[in-house]
C-alpha positions in Angstrom: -18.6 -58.0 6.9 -18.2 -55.4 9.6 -14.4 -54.2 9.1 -13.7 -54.2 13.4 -14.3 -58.3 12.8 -12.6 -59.0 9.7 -9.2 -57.6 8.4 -7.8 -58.9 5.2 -4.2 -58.1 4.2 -2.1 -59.0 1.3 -0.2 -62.1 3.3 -4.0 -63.4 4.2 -5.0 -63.4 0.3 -1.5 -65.1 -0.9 -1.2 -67.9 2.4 -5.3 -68.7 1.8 -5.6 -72.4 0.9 -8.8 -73.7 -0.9 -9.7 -77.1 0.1 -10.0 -79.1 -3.0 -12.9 -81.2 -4.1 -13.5 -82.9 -7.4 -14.6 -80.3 -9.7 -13.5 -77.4 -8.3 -12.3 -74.3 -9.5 -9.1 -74.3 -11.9 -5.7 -74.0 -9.3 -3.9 -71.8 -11.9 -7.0 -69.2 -12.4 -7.8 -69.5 -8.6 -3.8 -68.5 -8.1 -3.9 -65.7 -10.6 -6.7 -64.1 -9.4 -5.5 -64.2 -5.9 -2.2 -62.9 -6.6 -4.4 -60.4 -8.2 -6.4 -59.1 -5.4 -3.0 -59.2 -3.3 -2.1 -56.6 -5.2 -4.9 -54.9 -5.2 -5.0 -55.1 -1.6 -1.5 -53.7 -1.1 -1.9 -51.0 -3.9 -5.0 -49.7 -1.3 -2.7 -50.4 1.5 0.0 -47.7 0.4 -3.0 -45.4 -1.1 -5.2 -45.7 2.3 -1.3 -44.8 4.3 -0.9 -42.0 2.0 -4.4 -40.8 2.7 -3.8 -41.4 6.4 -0.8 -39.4 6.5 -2.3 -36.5 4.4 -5.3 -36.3 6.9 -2.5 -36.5 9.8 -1.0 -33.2 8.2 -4.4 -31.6 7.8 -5.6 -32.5 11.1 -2.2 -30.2 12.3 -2.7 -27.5 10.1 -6.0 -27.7 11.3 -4.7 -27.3 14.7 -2.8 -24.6 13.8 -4.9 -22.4 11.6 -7.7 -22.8 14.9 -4.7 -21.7 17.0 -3.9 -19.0 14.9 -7.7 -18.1 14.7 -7.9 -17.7 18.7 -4.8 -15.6 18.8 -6.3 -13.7 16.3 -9.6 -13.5 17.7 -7.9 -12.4 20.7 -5.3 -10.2 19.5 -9.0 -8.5 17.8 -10.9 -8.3 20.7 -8.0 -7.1 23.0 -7.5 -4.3 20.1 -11.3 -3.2 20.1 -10.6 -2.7 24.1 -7.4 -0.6 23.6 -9.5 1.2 21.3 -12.1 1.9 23.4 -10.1 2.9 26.3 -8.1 4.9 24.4 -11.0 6.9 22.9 -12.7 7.4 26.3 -9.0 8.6 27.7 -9.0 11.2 25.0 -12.2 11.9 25.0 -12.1 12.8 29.0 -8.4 15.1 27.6 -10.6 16.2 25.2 -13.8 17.6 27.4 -10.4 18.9 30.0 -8.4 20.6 27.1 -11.4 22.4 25.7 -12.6 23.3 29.5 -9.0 24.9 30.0 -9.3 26.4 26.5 -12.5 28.4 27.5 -11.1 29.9 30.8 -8.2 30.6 28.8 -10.6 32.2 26.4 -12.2 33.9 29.1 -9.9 35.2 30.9 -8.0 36.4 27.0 -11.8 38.0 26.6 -12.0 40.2 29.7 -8.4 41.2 29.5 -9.3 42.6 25.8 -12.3 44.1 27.1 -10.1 46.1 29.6 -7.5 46.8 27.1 -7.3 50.9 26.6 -8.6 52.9 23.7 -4.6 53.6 23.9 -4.2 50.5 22.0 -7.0 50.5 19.5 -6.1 54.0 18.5 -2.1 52.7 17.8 -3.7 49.5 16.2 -5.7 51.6 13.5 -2.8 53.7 13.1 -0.6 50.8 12.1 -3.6 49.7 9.8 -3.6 52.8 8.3 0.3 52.7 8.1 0.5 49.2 6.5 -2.6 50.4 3.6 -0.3 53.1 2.6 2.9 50.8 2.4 0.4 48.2 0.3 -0.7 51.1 -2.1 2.5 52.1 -2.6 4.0 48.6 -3.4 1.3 47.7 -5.4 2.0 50.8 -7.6 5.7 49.7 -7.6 4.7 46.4 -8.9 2.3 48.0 -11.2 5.6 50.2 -12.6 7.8 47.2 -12.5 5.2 44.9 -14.6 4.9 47.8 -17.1 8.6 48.2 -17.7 9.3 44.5 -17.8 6.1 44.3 -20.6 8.0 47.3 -22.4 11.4 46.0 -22.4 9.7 42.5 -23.5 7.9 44.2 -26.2 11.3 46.1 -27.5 13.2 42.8 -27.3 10.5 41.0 -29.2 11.1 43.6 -32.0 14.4 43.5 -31.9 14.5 39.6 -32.4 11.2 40.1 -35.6 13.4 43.0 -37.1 16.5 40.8 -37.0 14.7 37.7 -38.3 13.3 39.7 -41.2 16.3 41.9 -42.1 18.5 40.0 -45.4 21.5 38.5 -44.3 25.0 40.6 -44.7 27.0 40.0 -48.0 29.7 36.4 -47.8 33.0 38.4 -48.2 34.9 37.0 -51.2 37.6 35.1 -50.9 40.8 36.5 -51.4 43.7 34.6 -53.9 47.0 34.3 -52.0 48.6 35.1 -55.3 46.7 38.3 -55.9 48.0 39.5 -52.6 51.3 39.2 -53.2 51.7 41.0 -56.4 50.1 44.3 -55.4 
């Protein structure tokens, strides 16, 4: 039977009255067994609501998860455009900055190139300076790691020579009464 033609329900089952002929099928068994697929019928009644409802709530989250995949999908593809027109806009800063960096350069260039010999000569006097200052701190450091290695040295044999030498003697103890009579 095509379920758009026929709908049975619980009430149908229990109200359903056999016609009776002589022979027919025992009342009692015929009751029982109705009462029995009543049952049955409202058992899958209340499973075949539950299901309904369930597939209600997944039909909304299904709703919602799609929603939240096109504001996703948008959200993505309206990022990927910042990002693109933010690289181009520093890319153009980029090509400008290095553009003003090479005039700068340039211009740093030719002024260097006009500097006078003035300069160069009081440049490799300072270098000359600056070596003799490094030589003579490095043979101040030199000085100050040899003393600190000797005074190491003479406290390390102070401490061996101390650990090795015998303890001094316990004084004895001295009787109050002893005292007292000399």
């Amino acid at each position: 039977m095509n379920d758009e033609i026929f709908h049975l329900t619980p009430v149908d089952v229990r109200r359903f009255e056999f016609g009776t002929a002589l022979r027919g099928y025992d009342k009692s068994r015929v009751d029982q067994f109705r009462e029995q697929v009543a049952d049955e019928l409202e058992r899958q009644a209340r499973v075949n609501q539950e299901l309904e409802a369930k597939a209600r709530g997944f039909h909304e989250q299904l709703r919602a998860f799609r929603e939240r995949d096109k504001a996703l999908n948008d959200a993505l593809i309206s990022a990927q455009q910042m990002r693109q027109d933010t690289k181009e806009q520093a890319d153009r800063e980029a090509q400008l900055i290095v553009r003003e960096a090479q005039a700068d350069a340039d211009k740093l260039v030719a002024e260097a190139r006009t500097a006078s010999d003035e300069l160069l000569e009081a440049a490799k006097v300072g270098v000359r300076k600056l070596e003799r200052q490094v030589d003579a701190l490095e043979r101040l450091r030199r000085s100050y790691l040899v003393q600190m290695r000797k005074m190491a040295e003479q406290q390390l044999a102070e401490m061996q020579a101390a650990e090795q030498a015998p303890a001094p003697p316990r004084p004895t103890p001295v009787d109050p009464a002893e005292e007292v009579q000399g």
